[in-house]
N, C-alpha and C positions, 0 to 999 in steps of 0.2 A: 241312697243319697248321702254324700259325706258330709263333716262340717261348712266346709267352705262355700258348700251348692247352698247348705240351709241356711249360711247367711248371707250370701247372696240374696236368696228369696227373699228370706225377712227385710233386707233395706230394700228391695225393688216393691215391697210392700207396705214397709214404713221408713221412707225415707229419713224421718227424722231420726231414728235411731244406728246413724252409723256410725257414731259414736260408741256405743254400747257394742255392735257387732262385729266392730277391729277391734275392741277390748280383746272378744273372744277369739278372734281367729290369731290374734298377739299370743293369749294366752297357750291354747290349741300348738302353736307353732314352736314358742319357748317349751312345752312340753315333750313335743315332737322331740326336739332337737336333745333335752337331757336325756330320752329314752336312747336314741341312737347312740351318744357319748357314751353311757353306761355301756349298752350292749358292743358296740364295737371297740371300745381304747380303756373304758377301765377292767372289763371280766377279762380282756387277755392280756393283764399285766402277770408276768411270771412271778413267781417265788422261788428264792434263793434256800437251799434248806441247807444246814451243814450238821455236822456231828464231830465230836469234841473225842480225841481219842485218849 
């Protein structure tokens, strides 16, 4: 069961807290998304090297 199933669950279990359980799936999601940025656009920024003759 992933995040989004267990909070699913939880508000279909305590409605009043879905407030609290889009916090986490905001949260969950803003994380997602820096992990891919890193992994796909900033690890393949190239480097320039030079040497000085």
């Amino acid at each position: 069961m992933n995040l989004h199933e267990k909070c699913l669950l939880r508000y279909l279990k305590n409605p009043d807290e879905l407030s609290y359980t889009t916090e986490i799936l905001k949260l969950n999601n803003f994380i997602m998304e820096k992990k891919f940025l890193m992994k796909n656009f900033v690890a393949k920024t190239s480097t320039i090297s030079y040497t000085e003759n």
